[in-house]
C-alpha positions in Angstrom: 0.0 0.0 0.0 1.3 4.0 -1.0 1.9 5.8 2.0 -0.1 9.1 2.1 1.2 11.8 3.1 0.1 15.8 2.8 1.0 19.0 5.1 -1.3 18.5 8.1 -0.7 22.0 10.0 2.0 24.4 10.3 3.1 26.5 13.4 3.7 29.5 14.0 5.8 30.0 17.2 5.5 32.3 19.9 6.5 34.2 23.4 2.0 34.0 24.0 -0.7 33.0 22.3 -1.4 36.9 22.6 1.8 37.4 20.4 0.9 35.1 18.1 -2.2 36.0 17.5 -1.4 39.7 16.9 1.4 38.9 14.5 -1.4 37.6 12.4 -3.4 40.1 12.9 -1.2 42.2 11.7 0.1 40.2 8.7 -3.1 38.5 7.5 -5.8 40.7 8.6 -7.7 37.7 11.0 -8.0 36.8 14.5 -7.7 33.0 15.2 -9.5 31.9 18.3 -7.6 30.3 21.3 -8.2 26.5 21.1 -6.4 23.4 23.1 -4.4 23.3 25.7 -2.0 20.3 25.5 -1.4 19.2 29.0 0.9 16.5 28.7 3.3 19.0 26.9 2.3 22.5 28.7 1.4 24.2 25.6 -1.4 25.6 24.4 -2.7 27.6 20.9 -4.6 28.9 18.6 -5.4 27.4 15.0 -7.5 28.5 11.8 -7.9 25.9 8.8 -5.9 27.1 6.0 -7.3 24.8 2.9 -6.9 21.0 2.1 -8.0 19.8 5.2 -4.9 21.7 6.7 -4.6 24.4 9.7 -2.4 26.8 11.1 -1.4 26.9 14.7 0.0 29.8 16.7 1.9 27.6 19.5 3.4 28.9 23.2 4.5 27.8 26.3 1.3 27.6 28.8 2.6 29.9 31.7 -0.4 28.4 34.0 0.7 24.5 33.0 2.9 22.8 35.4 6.4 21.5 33.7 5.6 18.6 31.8 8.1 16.0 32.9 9.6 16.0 29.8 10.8 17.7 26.9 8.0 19.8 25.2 7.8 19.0 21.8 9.4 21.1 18.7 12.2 21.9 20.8 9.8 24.1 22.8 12.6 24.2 26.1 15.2 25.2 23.8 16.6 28.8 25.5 17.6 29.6 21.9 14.7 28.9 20.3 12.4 30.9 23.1 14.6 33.7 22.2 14.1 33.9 18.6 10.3 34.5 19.6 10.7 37.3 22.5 10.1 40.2 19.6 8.2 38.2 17.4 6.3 35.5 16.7 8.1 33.6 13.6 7.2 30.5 11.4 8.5 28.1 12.7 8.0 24.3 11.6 5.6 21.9 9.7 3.5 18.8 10.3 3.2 16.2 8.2 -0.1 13.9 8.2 1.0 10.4 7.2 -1.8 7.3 6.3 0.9 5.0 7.8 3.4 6.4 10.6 4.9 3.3 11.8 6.0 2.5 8.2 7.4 6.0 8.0 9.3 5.7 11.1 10.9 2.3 10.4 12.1 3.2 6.8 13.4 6.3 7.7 16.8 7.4 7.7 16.7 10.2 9.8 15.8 9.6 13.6 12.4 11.2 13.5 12.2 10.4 17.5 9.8 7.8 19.5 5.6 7.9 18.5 3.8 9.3 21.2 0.2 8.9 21.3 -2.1 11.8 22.3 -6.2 11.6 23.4 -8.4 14.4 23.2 -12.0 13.3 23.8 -13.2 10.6 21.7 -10.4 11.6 19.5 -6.5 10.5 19.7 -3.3 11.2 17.1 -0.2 9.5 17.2 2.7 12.4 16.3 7.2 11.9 16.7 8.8 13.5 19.0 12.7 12.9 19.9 13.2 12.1 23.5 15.2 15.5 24.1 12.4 17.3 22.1 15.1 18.4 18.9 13.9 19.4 15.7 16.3 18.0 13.0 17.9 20.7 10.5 16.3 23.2 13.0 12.6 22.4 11.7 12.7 21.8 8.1 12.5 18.4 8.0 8.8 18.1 8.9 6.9 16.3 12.4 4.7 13.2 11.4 1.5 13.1 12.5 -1.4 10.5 12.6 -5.0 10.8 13.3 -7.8 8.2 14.5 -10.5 7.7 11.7 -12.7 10.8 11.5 -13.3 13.9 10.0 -9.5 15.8 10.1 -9.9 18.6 12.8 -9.9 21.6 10.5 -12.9 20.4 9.2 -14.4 21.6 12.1 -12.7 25.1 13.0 -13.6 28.3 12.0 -12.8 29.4 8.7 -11.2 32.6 8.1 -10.8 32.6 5.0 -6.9 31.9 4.3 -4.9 29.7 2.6 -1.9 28.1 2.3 -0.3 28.2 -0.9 3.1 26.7 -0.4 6.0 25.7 2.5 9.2 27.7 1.2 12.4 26.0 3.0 15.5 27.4 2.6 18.7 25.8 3.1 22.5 26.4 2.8 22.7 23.1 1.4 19.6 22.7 -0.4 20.5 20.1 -2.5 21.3 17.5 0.5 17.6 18.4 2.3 15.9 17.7 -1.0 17.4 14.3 -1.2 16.3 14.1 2.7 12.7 15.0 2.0 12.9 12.9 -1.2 13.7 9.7 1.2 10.7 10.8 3.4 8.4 11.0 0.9 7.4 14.8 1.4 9.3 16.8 -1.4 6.1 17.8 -3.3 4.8 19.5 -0.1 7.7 22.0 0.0 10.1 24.2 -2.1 13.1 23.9 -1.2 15.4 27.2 -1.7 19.5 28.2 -1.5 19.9 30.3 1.8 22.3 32.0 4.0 20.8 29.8 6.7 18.1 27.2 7.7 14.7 28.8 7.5 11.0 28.2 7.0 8.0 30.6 5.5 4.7 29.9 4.4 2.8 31.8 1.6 -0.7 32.7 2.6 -3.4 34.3 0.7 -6.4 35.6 2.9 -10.1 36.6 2.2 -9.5 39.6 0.7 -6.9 37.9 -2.3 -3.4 39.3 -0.6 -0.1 37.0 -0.9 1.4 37.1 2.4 4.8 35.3 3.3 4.9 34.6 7.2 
């Protein structure tokens, strides 16, 4: 069977939710509405579906959670990443949604990390995460997610009206990620791009018909 896989969210990190949520108030003229709070990783955030049964997440630190016991996820405890959001919130890394995630763990090259399963309600998802919470090539090779049967949760958010166009990656290297994302299965979700330095953007359009690169 051909594994499935398509861009399942993409995050937007911040100092606060309030942050976040500004930023893209500012940038895409929308207010996304403060959703979950994910207790076993003391986060929380705010998400809009952007197209394609897809949705974009404004994620923080939960200053009211208790420390999780763990590392939080996308490198979350990182002191160098929490700086790179004090002024701003930035985009910051991509999900993947995968119709087989053991298979994509086991053929994989790169150590994506250990699945960890999450339950929400009647509804659970099983997403990797190394042990020590790293990202590898600081976020642009992409988190794998899997859901339970059922509708995909953007499907039932509130729709603002924007879409994602395309992932843009840039890379100093960008030959060697390509191949990397070629192995995974998940070139066609991205454009990969020569850079100075490792870096992420997504191209938005929102109601109105403006191209906006977060």
């Amino acid at each position: 069977m051909t594994i499935q896989n398509k861009i399942d969210h993409i995050v937007i990190g911040a100092d606060s939710l309030e942050q976040g949520i500004a930023s893209l108030e500012a940038s895409l003229g929308v207010t996304l509405p403060k959703a979950s709070k994910h207790e076993a990783m003391s986060t929380h955030n705010a998400v809009a579906p952007v197209g394609n049964e897809s949705f974009i997440e404004v994620l923080a630190i939960d200053p009211e959670a208790p420390n999780p016991g763990r590392a939080r996820w996308f490198d979350m405890d990182n002191p160098q990443v929490q700086a790179r959001f004090k002024d701003s919130a930035q985009s910051y890394h991509w999900v993947v949604g995968t119709s087989d995630l053991n298979a994509v763990v086991e053929n994989s090259s790169i150590d994506l990390g250990e699945i960890v399963t999450f339950t929400r309600g009647e509804r659970s998802w099983r997403l990797t995460i190394p042990k020590d919470g790293s990202l590898s090539e600081q976020g642009l090779i992409p988190t794998f997610i899997e859901w339970s049967p059922g509708a995909h949760p953007s499907t039932g958010m509130k729709d603002l009206g924007i879409t994602l166009n395309r992932v843009v990656l840039t890379h100093p290297d960008p030959a060697s990620l390509q191949q990397k994302l070629d192995e995974l299965g998940v070139s066609h979700l991205a454009s990969v791009l020569a850079g100075d330095t490792a870096g992420i953007a997504f191209e938005m359009q929102n109601d109105q018909g403006d191209i906006v690169l977060l």
